[in-house]
Structures are given as structure tokens and as C-alpha cells.
C-alpha positions in Angstrom: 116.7 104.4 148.4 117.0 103.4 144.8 119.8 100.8 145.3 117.3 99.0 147.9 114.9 98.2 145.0 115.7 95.4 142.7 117.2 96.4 139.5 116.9 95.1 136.3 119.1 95.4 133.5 118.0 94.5 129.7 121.6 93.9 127.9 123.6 92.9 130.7 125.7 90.2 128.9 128.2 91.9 127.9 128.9 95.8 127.6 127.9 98.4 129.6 125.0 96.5 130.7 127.8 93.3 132.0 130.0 96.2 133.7 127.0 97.7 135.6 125.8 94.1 137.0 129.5 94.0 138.5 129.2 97.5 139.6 125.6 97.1 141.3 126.2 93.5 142.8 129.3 94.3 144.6 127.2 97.6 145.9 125.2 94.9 147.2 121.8 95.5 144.8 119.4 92.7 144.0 120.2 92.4 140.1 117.6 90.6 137.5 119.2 90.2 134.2 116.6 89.5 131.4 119.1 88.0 127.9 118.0 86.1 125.4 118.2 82.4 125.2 121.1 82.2 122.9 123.3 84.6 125.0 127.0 83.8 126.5 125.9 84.2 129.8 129.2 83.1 131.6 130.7 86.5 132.3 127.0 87.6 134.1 126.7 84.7 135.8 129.6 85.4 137.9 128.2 88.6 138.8 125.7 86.6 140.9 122.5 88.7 138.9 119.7 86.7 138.8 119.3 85.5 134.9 116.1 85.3 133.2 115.8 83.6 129.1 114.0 86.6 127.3 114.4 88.0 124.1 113.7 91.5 124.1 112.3 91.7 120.5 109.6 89.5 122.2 106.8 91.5 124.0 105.2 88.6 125.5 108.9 87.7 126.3 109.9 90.8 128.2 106.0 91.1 129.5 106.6 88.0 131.1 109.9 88.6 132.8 108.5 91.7 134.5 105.7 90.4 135.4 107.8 87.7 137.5 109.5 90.5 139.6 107.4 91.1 142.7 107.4 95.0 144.2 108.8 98.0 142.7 112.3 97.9 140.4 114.1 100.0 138.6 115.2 99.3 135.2 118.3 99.8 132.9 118.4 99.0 129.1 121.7 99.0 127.0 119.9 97.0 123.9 121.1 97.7 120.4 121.8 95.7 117.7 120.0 94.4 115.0 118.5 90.6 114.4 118.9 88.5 111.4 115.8 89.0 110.0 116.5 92.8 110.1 114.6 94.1 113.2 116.2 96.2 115.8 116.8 95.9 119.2 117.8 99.8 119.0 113.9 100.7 118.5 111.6 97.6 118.8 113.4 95.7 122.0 113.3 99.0 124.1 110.4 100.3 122.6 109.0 96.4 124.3 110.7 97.5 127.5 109.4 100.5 127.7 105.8 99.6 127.1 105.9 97.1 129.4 107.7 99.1 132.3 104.7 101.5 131.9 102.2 98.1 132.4 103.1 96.8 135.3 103.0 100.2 137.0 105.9 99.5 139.2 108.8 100.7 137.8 110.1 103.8 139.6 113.1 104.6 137.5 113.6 103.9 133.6 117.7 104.9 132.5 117.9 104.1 128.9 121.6 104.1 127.1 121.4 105.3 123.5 124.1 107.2 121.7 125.6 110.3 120.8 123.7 111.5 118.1 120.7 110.4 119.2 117.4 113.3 119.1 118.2 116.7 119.2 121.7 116.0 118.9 120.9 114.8 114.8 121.6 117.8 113.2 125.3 118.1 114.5 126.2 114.3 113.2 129.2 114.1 110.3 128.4 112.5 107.4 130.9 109.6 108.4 128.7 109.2 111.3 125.5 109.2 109.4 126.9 106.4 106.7 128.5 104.4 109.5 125.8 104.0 112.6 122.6 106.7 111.3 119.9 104.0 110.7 120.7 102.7 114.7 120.9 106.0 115.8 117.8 107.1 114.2 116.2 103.9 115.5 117.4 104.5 119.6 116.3 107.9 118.7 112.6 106.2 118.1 113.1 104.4 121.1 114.3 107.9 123.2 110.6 109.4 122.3 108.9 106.8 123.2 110.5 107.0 126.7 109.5 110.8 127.3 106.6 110.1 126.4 106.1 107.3 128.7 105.0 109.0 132.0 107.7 107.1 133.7 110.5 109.0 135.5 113.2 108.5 132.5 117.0 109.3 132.0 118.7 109.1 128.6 122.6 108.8 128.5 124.2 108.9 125.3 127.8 107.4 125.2 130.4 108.2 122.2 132.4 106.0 120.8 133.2 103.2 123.1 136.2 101.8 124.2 136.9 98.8 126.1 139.8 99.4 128.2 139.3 99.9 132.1 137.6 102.5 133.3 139.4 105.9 133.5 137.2 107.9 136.2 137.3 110.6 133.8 133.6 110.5 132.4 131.6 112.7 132.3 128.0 113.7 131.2 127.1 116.6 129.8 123.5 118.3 127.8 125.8 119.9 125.2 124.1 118.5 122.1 127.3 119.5 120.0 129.5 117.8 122.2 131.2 114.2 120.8 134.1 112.2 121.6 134.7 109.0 123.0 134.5 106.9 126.2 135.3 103.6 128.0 132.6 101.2 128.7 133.1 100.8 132.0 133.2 104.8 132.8 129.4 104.8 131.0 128.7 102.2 133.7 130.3 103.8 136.4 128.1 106.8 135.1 124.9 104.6 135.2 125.4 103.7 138.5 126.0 107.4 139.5 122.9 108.7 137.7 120.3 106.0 139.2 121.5 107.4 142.7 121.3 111.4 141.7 117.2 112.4 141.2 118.4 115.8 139.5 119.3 113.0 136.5 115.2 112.5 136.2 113.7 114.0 132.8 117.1 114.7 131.6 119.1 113.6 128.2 123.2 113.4 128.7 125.8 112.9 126.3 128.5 110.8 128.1 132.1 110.9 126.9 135.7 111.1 128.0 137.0 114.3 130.2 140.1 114.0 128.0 139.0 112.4 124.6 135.9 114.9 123.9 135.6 117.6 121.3 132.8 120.5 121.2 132.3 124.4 120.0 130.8 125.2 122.8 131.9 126.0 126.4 129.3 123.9 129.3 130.4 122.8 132.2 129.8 118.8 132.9 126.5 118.1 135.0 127.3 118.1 138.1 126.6 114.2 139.3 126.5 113.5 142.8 130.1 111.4 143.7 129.4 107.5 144.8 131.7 105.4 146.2 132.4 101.8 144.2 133.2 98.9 146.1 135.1 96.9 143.1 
């Protein structure tokens, strides 16, 4: 079962990545949270996720940390952002995660979180969107091919514009590539959580957004997870 190997999460100090450690520890999962050395780790510490000093724009860094987890894991990245001297976490962190994933030769699962927009979903972006957030986008987008790429058994999900209010249970995840909208950050980990449990998810790329804050031409039905329970 998925949620008997260790998992480990790359962004899990605050965001998403924060609300799935809380998610998967009170499952009861073995949680191994790689942040970099300068990161506010109160909030995950309290999880109880085991914390490792990595920064993830460090391949020796991230390299390392895996290497340090015996058996097979699963892993989760949330990484965005960019540094002060310009690089990006959105490409080069995961693109470093990814690559080592695929070294070690143990990790079953790979579930990276991008955003809307991202791959084949480019062509339907507004300008707005373009001037406000295209050179990320573009660059998880970098990230999201090397993934498929990879050989390893991958799952993209794509959130829309996040909110930080509590979760709603209204998220959903759908392969529209027109679809946008917005959704809490705690319903994309709920989603997460849902997705690493549900093998149809494998080799697929999802949009993730709001059952009642989402827009889209077209007329798809929501893919249809398999329902876990939550123990928070």
C-alpha cells in the first residue's frame, strides 16, 4: 500500500506541501521533509515529519537527502519560487528532484504540483496571466516534461489560483485543459493525498480547482478519484 512507504515531500514548509504533511501524519505515514536551511520550519515541525536541511536548487543537496532514506518512498514536490540570484525552483529545484528520484531507483510514485497553465494547457492562458505568472509557468512547464519523460510512475496536478482559507471539500480535478478557476490550499492537499492512494491518477495531468469557483467552455465531468477518509 502506498501510504505504508515513507513519503517525502520537497516544499513542505508552508503551502500545500505544510497541509499535506498534516494530512499524511495524522493518516499515520512516515513523512521526510527535505527544506532548505534558511526555512521557518516551526509550523512542519509540529507535524512530527522528519526534517532534513537541503536546498533543492542543490543537486548534491537533494542527491544526498535521498540517498539517506533507506527502501522504497514515494515523493511529492510543491517547489516554486525563484532565488535571489534569479534561478528557479519552478524548473531547476524539481528538475534536481526528479533526476535524482530516477537515481536512486526506489522511488515508486513521483506527484509533482505545477499550475494551471502549465503544458498543453499554454495556449488557453489570458494575457493577464501571461504578464503576471508566464515565466514560472513556462518554467514548471520545463519541469512537467522532464517528469514524463522520466520513466518514473508520475502524476501532475495543476492548482488555480490559491486560496488560503480552510479546506472546502469541494475540489476537484479534472483533464479539461481549458478549464481555470481557483482553489484552497488545503483542498489541493486533500487532493494530493487522494491521488497518491488512486493508481488510475498514474501517467495523468489534472487541473485542480474549486467545484464552485471554476470557469470552462467545455462540458467534462471531474475525474473520478477514489474517496479517502481524513483523520484531521
Amino acid at each position: 500500500m502506498p501510504d505504508m512507504r515513507p513519503l517525502v515531500i520537497f516544499g513542505a514548509s508552508r503551502g500545500v506541501g505544510l497541509e499535506l504533511a498534516r494530512l499524511e501524519r495524522a493518516a499515520g505515514r512516515h513523512v521526510i521533509a527535505p527544506v532548505r536551511p534558511q526555512s521557518d520550519i516551526a509550523a512542519l515541525d509540529g507535524t512530527g515529519a522528519a526534517i532534513l536541511r537541503a536546498d533543492a536548487l542543490s543537486r548534491q543537496d537533494v542527491t544526498g537527502a535521498l540517498a539517506r532514506i533507506g527502501g522504497d518512498f514515494d515523493i511529492v514536490s510543491t517547489l516554486g519560487g525563484q532565488a535571489g540570484d534569479g534561478r528557479r525552483a519552478d524548473d531547476e529545484g524539481n528538475i534536481n528532484v526528479i533526476d535524482a528520484a530516477v537515481a536512486t531507483g526506489r522511488a515508486r510514485r513521483l506527484l509533482l504540483v505545477t499550475s494551471i497553465g502549465c503544458g498543453e494547457m499554454a495556449p488557453f492562458r489570458s494575457a493577464r496571466a501571461i504578464a503576471a505568472f508566464g515565466a514560472a509557468v513556462d518554467a514548471k512547464t520545463l519541469a512537467e516534461e522532464r517528469l514524463r519523460s522520466s520513466g518514473l510512475a508520475w502524476t501532475i496536478i495543476r492548482p488555480g489560483g490559491l486560496l488560503s482559507e480552510p479546506a472546502t471539500g469541494r475540489g476537484l480535478l479534472s483533464e479539461d485543459p481549458q478549464i481555470h478557476g481557483s482553489i484552497h490550499r488545503a483542498d489541493v492537499a486533500r487532493l494530493v493525498f487522494r491521488a497518491l492512494r488512486d493508481a488510475a491518477t498514474v501517467c495523468h495531468a489534472f487541473a485542480a480547482v474549486d467545484a464552485e469557483r471554476m470557469n470552462s467552455v467545455n462540458v467534462r465531468p471531474p475525474f473520478p478519484l477514489a474517496e479517502q477518509d481524513f483523520r484531521t
